[in-house]
C-alpha positions as CSV (number, residue, x, y, z in Angstrom):
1,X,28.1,11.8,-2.2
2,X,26.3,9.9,0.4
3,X,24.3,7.1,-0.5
4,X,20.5,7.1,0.5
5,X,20.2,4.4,2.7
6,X,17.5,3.6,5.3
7,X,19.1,4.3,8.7
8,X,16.9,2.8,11.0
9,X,13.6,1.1,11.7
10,X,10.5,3.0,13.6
11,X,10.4,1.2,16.9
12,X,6.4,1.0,17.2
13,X,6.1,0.0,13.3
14,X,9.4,-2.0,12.8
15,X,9.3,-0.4,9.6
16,X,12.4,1.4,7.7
17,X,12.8,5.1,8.2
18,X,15.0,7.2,6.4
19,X,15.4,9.2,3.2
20,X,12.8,9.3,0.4
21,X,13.5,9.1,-3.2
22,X,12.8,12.6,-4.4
23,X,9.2,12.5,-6.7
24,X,8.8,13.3,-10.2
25,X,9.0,16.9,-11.5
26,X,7.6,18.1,-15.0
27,X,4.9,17.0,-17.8
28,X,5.1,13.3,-16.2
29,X,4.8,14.1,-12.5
30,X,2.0,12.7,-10.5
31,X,0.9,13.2,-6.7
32,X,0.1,10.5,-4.9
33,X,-3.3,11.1,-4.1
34,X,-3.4,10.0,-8.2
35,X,-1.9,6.7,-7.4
36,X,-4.1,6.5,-4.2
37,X,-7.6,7.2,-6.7
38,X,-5.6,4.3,-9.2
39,X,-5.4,2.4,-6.6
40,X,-9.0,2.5,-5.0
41,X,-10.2,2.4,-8.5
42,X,-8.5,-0.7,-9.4
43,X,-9.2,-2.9,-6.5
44,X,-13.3,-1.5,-6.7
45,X,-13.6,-2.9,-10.5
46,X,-12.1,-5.8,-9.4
47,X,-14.3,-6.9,-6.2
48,X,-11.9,-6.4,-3.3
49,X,-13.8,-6.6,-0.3
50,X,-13.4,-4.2,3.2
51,X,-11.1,-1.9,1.7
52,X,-9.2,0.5,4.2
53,X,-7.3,3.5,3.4
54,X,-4.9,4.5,5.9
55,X,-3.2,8.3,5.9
56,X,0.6,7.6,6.7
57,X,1.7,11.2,5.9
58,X,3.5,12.6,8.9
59,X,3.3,8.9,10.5
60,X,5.8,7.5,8.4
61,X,8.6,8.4,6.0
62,X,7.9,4.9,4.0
63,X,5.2,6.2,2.1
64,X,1.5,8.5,1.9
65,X,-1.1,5.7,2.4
66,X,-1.4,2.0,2.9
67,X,-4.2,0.3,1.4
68,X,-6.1,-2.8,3.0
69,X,-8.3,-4.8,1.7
70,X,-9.4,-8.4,0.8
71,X,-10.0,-10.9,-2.0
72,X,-12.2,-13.9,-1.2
73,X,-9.9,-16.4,-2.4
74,X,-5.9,-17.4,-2.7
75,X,-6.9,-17.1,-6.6
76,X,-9.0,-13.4,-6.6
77,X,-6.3,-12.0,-3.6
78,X,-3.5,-12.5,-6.6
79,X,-5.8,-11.7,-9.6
80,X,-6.5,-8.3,-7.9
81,X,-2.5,-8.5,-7.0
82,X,-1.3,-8.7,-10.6
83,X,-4.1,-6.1,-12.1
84,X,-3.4,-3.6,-9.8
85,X,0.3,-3.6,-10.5
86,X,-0.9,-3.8,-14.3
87,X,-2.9,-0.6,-14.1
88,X,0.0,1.1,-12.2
89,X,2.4,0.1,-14.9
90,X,-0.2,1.5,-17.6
91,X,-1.5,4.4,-16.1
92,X,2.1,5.8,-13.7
93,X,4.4,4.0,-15.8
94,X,5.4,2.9,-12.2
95,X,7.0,-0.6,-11.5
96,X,5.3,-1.9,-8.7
97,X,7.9,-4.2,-6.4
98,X,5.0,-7.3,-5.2
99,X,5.4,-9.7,-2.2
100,X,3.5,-13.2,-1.5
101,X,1.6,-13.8,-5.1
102,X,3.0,-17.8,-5.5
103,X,0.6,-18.2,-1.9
104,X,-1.9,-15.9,-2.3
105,X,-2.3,-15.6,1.2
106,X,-1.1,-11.9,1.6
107,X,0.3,-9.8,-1.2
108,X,2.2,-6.8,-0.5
109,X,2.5,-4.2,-2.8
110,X,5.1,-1.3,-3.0
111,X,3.8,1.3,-5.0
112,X,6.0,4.0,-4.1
113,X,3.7,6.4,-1.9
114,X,1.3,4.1,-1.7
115,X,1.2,0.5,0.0
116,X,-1.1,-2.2,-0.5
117,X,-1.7,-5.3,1.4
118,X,-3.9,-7.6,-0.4
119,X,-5.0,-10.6,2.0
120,X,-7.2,-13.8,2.5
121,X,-10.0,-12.6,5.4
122,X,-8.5,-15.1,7.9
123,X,-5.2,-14.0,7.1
124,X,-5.8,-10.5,7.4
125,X,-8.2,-11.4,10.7
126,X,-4.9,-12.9,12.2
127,X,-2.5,-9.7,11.3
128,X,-5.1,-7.0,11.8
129,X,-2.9,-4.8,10.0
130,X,-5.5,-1.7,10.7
131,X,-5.1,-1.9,14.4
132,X,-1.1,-1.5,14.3
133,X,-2.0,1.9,12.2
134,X,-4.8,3.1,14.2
135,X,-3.4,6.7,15.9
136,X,-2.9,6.3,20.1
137,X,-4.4,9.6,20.5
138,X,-7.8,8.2,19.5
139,X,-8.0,10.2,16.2
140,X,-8.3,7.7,14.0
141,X,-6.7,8.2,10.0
142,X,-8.4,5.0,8.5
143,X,-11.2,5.3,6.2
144,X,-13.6,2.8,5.1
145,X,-13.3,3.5,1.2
């Protein structure tokens, strides 16, 4: 049996392609347009500002969506951080693997299907994550939520 492992990285992303792990099937199976709506819902109750949500699928085999948005501190940009990945746990039972918390600068979180960067507004002004995402044939998959 071959192991899955990521066989390369996208050239205009620098992100890893290869193999996904296969989703859930029965009773406890969710899509991840539910993780998405978790997701949104979490980061509106707690006051993340700007929040983008970009459609990946087709774009990218590293997951559905990525999720932008900003907290207007080092302190909210990890509060939302560790609630988020609270309600995923609650709600998905999911384990969410996070990135950057200790700075608070930029939080990544790995949802599964769903990616979200949580970031400081000059931090996120510097790595304008949105523009890397934005499609070069002008139709543009980023939603203001």
């Amino acid at each position: 049996m071959e192991d899955d492992v990521l066989s390369h990285s996208d050239p205009a992303t620098g992100l890893p392609v290869g193999p996904r792990l296969p989703r859930m099937s029965g009773p406890d199976a969710f899509t991840s347009e539910q993780v998405l709506d978790c997701v949104l819902a979490s980061l509106d109750d707690d006051k993340a500002e700007d929040v983008v949500r970009i459609d990946l699928r087709g774009r990218s085999d590293v997951a559905d969506y990525m999720v932008i948005c900003s907290g207007r501190s080092s302190r909210q940009v990890a509060s939302i951080s560790e609630k988020l990945v609270d309600r995923l746990k609650q709600d998905f039972d999911i384990i969410a693997k996070m990135e950057g918390k200790e700075t608070g600068d930029w939080v990544l979180i790995d949802a599964s299907d769903v990616i979200i960067h949580v970031f400081r507004p000059e931090v996120r002004e510097f790595y304008q994550l949105e523009k890397m995402w934005l499609q070069s044939d002008g139709l543009d998959r980023a939603a203001k939520v």
